[in-house]
C-alpha positions in Angstrom: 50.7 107.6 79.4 53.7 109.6 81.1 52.7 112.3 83.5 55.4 114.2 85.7 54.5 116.4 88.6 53.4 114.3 91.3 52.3 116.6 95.1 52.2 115.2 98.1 48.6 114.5 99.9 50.3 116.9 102.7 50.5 120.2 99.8 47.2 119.7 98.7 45.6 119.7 101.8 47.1 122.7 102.4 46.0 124.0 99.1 42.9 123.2 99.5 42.6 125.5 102.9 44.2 128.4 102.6 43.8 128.8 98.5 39.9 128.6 98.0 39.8 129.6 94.6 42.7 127.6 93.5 41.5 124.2 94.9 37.7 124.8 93.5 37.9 122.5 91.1 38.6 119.5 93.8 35.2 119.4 94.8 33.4 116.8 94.3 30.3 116.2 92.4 28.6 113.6 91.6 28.2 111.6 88.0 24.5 112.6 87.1 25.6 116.1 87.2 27.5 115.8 83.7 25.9 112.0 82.7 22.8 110.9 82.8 21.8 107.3 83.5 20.8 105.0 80.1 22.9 107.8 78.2 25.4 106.7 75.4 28.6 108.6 73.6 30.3 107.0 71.2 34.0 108.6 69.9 35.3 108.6 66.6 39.2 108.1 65.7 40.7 109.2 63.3 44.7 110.1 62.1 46.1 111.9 59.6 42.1 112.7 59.4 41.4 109.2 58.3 39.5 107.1 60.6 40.1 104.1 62.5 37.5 103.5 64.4 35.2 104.2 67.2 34.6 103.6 71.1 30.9 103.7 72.6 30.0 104.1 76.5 26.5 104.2 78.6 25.7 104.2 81.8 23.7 102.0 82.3 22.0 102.4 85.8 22.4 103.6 89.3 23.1 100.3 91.5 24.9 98.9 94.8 28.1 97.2 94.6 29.0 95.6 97.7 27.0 97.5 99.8 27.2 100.6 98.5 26.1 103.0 95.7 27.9 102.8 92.3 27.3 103.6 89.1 27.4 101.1 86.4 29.1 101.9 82.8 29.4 99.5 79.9 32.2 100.0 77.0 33.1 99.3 73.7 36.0 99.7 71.3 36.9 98.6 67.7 40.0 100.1 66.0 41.3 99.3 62.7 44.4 100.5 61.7 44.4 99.3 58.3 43.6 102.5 56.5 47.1 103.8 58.1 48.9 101.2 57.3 49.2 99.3 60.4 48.3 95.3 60.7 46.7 95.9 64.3 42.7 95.5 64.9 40.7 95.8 68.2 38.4 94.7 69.5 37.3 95.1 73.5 34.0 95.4 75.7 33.9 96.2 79.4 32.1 96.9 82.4 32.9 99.5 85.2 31.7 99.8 88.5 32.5 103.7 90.5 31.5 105.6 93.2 29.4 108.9 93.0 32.3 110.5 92.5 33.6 108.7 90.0 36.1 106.3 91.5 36.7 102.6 91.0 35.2 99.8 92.4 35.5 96.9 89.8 36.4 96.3 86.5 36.3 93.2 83.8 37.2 93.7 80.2 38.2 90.8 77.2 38.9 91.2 74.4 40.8 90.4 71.2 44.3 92.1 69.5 46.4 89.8 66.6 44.1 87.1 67.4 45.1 86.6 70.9 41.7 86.7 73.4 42.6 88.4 76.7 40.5 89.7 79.4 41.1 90.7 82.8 39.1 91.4 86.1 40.1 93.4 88.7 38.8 94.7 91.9 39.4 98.2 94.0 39.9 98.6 97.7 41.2 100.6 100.4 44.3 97.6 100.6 45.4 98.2 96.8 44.2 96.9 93.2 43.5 93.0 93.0 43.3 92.0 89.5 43.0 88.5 87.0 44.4 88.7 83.6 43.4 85.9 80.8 45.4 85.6 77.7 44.5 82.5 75.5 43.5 80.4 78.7 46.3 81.3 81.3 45.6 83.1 83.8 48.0 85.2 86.1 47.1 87.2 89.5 48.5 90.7 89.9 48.6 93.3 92.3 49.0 97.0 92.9 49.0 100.0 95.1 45.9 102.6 95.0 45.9 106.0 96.4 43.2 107.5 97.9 40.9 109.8 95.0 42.7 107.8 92.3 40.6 107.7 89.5 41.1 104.3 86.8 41.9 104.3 83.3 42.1 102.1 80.0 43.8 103.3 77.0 41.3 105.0 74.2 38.2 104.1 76.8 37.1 107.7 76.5 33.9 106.9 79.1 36.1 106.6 81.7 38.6 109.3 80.5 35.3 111.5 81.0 34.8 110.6 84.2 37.9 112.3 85.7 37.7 115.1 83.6 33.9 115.8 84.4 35.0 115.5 88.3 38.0 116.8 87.8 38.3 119.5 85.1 39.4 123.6 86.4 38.3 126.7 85.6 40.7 129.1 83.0 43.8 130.1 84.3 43.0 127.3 86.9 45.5 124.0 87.2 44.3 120.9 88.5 46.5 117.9 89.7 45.0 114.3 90.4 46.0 110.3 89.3 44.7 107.3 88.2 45.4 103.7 88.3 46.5 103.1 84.5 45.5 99.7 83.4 47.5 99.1 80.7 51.1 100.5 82.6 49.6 98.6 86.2 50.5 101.6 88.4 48.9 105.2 89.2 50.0 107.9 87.1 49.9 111.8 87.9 48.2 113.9 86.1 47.9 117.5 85.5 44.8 119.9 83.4 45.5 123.1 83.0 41.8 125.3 82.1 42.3 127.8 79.1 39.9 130.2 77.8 36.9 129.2 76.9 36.0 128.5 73.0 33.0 127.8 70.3 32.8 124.5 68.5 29.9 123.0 66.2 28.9 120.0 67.4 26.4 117.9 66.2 25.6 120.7 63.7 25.0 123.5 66.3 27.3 126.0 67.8 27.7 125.2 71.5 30.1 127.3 73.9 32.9 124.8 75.7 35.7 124.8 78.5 38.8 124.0 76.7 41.7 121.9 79.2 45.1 121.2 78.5 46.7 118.2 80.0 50.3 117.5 80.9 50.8 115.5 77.3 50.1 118.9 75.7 47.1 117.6 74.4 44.0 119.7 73.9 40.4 118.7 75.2 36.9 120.3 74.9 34.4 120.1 77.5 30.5 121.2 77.3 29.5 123.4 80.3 28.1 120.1 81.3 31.5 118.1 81.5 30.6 115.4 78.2 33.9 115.6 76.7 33.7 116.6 72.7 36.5 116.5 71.0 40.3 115.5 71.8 43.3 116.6 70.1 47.0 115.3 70.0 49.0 116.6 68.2 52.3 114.8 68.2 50.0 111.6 67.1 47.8 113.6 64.7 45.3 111.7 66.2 41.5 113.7 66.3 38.8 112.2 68.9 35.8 113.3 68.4 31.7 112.8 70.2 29.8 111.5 67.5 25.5 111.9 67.3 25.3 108.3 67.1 27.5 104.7 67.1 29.7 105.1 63.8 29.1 101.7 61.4 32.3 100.3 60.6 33.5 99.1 57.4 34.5 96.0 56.7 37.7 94.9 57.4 40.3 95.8 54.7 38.0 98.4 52.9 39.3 101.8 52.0 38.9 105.2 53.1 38.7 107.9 51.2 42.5 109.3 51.1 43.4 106.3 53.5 46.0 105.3 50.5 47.4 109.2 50.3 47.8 109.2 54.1 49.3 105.9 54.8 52.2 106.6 52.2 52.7 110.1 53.8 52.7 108.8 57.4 55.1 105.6 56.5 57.6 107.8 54.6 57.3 110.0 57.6 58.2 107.3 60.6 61.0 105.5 57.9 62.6 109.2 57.3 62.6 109.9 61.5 63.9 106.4 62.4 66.7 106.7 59.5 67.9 110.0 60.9 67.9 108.0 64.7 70.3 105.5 63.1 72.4 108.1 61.2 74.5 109.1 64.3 75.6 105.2 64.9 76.1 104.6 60.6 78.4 107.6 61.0 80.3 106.3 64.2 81.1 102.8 63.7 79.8 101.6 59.9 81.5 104.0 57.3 83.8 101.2 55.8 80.5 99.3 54.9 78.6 102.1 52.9 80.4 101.6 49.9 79.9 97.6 49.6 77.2 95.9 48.6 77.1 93.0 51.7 76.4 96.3 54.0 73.0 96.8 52.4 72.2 93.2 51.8 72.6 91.9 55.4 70.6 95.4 56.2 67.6 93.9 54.2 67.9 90.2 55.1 67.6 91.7 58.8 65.2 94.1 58.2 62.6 91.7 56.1 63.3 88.5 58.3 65.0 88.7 61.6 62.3 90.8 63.2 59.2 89.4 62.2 60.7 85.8 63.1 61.4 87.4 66.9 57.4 88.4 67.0 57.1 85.0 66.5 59.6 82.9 68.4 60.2 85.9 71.0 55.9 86.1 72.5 55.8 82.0 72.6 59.2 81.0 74.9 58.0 83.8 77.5 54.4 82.7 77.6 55.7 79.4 78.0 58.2 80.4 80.7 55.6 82.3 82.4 53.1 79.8 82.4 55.9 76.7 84.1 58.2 78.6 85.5 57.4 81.8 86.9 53.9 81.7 87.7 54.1 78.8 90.1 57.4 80.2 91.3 55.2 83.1 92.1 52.4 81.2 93.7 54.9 80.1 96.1 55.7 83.4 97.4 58.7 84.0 95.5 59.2 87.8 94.4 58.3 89.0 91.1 61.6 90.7 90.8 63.6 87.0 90.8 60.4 85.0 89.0 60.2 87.5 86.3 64.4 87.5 85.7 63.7 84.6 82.6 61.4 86.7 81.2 63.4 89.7 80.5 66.5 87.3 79.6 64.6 85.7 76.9 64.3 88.7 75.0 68.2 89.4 74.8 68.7 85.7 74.0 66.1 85.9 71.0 67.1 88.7 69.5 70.8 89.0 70.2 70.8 85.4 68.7 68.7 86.2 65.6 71.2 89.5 65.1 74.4 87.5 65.2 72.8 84.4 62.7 73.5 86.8 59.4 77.1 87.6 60.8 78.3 84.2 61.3 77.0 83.2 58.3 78.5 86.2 56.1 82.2 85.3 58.3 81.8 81.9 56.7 81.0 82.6 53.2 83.5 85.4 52.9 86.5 83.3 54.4 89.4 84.6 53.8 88.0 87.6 52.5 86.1 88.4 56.0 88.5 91.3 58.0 87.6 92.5 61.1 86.5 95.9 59.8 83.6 94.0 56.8 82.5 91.7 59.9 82.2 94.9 62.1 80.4 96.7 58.8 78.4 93.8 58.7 77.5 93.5 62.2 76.4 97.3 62.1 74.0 96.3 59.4 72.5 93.7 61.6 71.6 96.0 64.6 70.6 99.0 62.4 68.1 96.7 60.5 66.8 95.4 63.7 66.3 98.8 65.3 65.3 100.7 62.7 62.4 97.9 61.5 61.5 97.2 65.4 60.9 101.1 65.7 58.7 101.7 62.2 56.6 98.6 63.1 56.2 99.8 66.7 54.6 102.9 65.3 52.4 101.4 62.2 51.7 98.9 64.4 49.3 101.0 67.1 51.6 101.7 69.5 51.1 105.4 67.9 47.9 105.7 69.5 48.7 105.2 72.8 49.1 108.6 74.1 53.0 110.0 74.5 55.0 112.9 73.7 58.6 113.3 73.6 59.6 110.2 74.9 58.8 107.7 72.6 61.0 109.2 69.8 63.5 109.3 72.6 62.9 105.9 73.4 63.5 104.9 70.0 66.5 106.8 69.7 68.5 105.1 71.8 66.4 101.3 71.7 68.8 102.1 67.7 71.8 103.2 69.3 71.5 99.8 71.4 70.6 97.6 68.5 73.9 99.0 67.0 75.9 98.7 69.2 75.4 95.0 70.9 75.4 94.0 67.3 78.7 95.2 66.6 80.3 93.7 69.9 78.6 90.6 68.3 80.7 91.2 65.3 83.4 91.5 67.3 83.3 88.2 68.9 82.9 86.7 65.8 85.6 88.5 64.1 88.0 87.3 67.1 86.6 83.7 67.1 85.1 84.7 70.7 81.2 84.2 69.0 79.8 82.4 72.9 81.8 84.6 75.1 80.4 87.7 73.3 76.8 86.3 72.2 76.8 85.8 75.9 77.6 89.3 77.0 74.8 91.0 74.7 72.0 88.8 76.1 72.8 89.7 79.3 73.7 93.5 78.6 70.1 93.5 76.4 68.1 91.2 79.0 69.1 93.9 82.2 68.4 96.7 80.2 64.9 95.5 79.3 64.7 94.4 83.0 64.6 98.0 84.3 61.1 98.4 82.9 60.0 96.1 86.2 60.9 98.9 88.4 58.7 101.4 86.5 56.0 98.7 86.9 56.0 97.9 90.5 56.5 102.1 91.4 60.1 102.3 91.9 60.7 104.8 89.6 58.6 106.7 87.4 58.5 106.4 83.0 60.6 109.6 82.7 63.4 108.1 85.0 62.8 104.8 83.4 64.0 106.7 79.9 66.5 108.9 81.4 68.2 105.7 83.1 67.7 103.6 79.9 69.7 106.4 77.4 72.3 106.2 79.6 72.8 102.6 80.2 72.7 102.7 76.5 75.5 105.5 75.9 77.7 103.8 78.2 77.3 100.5 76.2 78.1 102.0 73.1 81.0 104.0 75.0 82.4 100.6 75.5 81.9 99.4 72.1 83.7 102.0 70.5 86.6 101.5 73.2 86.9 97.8 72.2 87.1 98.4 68.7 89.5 101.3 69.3 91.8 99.5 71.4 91.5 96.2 69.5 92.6 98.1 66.0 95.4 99.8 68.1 97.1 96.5 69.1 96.6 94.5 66.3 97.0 94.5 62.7 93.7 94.0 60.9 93.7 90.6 59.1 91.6 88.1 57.9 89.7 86.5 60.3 90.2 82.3 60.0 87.2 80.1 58.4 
């Protein structure tokens, strides 16, 4: 999730003192008051009004975790997003331990995603978040900072999303700010919930009157007077959340929905026509001379069928690999994650810069004689546009849609093209100029430090807004460059036919 508008500790002290009736809604509670023990909600998912699944929480009981009193909730989530389209399935239980008032204490969770088993532990305390991940029998500690009041958080766990917005939730015309420790980014995020008029929904068949929030993603939430969260909007995912009388059955896997077919064509035409327009820009800049011949296309497809899936394949296993002899004992050691982890973030611009320039060699040695430097740019253009725009749709069809976002994803996206465009075409170039290792080499590094700058956003350097802000313009200046080298090189030399 991205969140903007962090305030000090200091402000909302200050707040909270001289502005009564704007810092109401920082009072604490307690959990009973808006969930009662051995009581269960289960969610229903659904996009493009087609469901995907369901998530189910209890609390179970009233206990004592270390000494003191706690609250113990179980979860459960199974999403399918076959009916959309997408290849993903989940499947997750879990078991949270808070305070009264609704903060963390300890956590374990496993599950299964793409038939990898994972499952992590983790443990709250006034020194920071300890936690244990698991993914297919290799385990790996981790670490992280925790403000005081910070509440926790899983993606889609809706129990737990319910928890900070039954402690935390304002009255109309009211704003609240507070955080939580995200599991899935392993940081705290702010957070903001803005209260708006009140509203009637029928739920469960009978009318009932509900406070209505907004949060900083611009998504829409209903609340009973209570605090059980009832329905969830957002918008820019079309995705609907809603409490559900009793645990939805699924059906089995691969078994249609009615107008699952209708929406899944809609929605895949939908992401394909977006990412296209992304890539239009870059076709426009540097790949006009290839629209008119047939290579163009076909090294677009070969790319776009094969390159791609073969990185989700090769890509995943050399960095679990590298992680499990290199930098995890490196780490154990005491060396910093910001020097174990370098490999890590490397590997992914060897891979894939590698896999892109594989179709341009080979169409520089078919061609011959043939092969100028503006068809091996063309083709290069195809490469990186193929490999951008396919990463991008399968991100989306994929699940990575239903993690909540706004803006930024599409931005993301827009430029993760323009970069795929670009370090292809200086790839082109070195193979054009018989420089293939001396340029290969430059875009695995140029793609491995770009991907690298996600670590900052991960150990609280920088937030996920500055992570994209930096990130589009790293890119623009690598595609500034490109089109100066292919400028100046046209400008000094005649085009001619690059040698066998």
């Amino acid at each position: 999730m991205i969140f903007k508008g962090r305030k000090t500790i200091l402000w909302a002290a200050i707040v909270f003192l001289l502005v009564p009736s704007l810092a109401a809604y920082q009072e604490r509670t307690t959990i009973e008051e808006f969930w009662s023990i051995g009581e269960e909600r289960a969610y229903s998912f659904a996009i493009n009004q087609v469901e995907i699944g369901y998530q189910w929480n209890k609390l179970v009981e009233k206990t004592l975790y270390q000494g003191q009193p706690a609250y113990h909730f179980e979860h459960r989530l199974s999403l399918d997003f076959g009916p959309i389209g997408g290849e993903l399935r989940v499947e997750s239980r879990a078991e949270l331990l808070v305070t009264p008032q609704g903060l963390p204490l300890y956590y374990r969770a496993e599950g299964e995603a793409r038939g990898v088993k994972q499952s992590v532990e983790m443990e709250f305390t006034a020194e920071g978040v300890k936690a244990t991940t698991e993914r297919n029998g290799q385990k790996s500690p981790l670490t992280g900072k925790l403000s005081p009041g910070s509440y926790f958080l899983e993606n889609n766990i809706m129990g737990q999303f319910n928890i900070l917005l039954g402690m935390e939730r304002p009255s109309p015309g009211e704003t609240a700010e507070t955080r939580f420790f995200s599991l899935n980014a392993f940081r705290e995020i702010d957070y903001q919930l803005k209260g708006l008029p009140e509203e009637t929904l029928v739920i469960q068949g009978r009318e009932q009157r509900c406070s209505v929030l907004e949060d900083s993603l611009g998504s829409k939430l209903w609340l009973s007077k209570e605090g059980k969260l009832l329905r969830l909007e957002m918008p820019a995912q079309k995705l609907v959340i809603r409490l559900v009388e009793e645990e939805p059955t699924p059906l089995p896997a691969g078994a249609a929905r009615p107008g699952s077919a209708l929406a899944t064509l809609f929605r895949m035409v939908e992401l394909g026509g977006i990412f296209l327009l992304m890539g239009l820009p870059w076709l426009l800049l540097l790949g006009r001379d290839g629209l008119r011949r047939w290579y163009f296309w076909l090294i677009l497809l070969v790319v776009t069928c094969g390159m791609l899936p073969l990185t989700l394949k090769v890509q995943p296993f050399l960095q679990a690999k590298y992680s499990q002899v290199v930098a995890r004992p490196l780490m154990d050691r005491g060396l910093t994650i910001y020097i174990a982890m370098v490999g890590t973030f490397a590997l992914s611009g060897i891979v894939q810069e590698f896999l892109k320039w594989l179709p341009i060699y080979a169409y520089r040695l078919i061609a011959r004689g043939k092969a100028n430097y503006r068809k091996i740019i063309a083709v290069g253009l195809a490469a990186g546009l193929g490999f951008g725009w396919w990463e991008a749709w399968w991100l989306f069809k994929s699940g990575f849609g239903i993690i909540p976002f706004t803006f930024w994803a599409y931005f993301e996206r827009f430029f993760a093209i323009m970069f795929h465009s670009a370090s292809a075409v200086l790839l082109a170039h070195g193979v054009a100029t018989r420089r293939s290792g001396r340029f290969y080499a430059l875009a695995a590094f140029l793609h491995g430090l770009g991907n690298y700058t996600i670590l900052l956003t991960l150990q609280n350097l920088i937030s996920t807004t500055q992570l994209e802000v930096l990130i589009a313009i790293y890119d623009g200046l690598i595609l500034t460059a490109t089109l100066w080298l292919i400028y100046r090189y046209k400008k000094l030399k005649a085009i001619k036919p690059a040698p066998a």
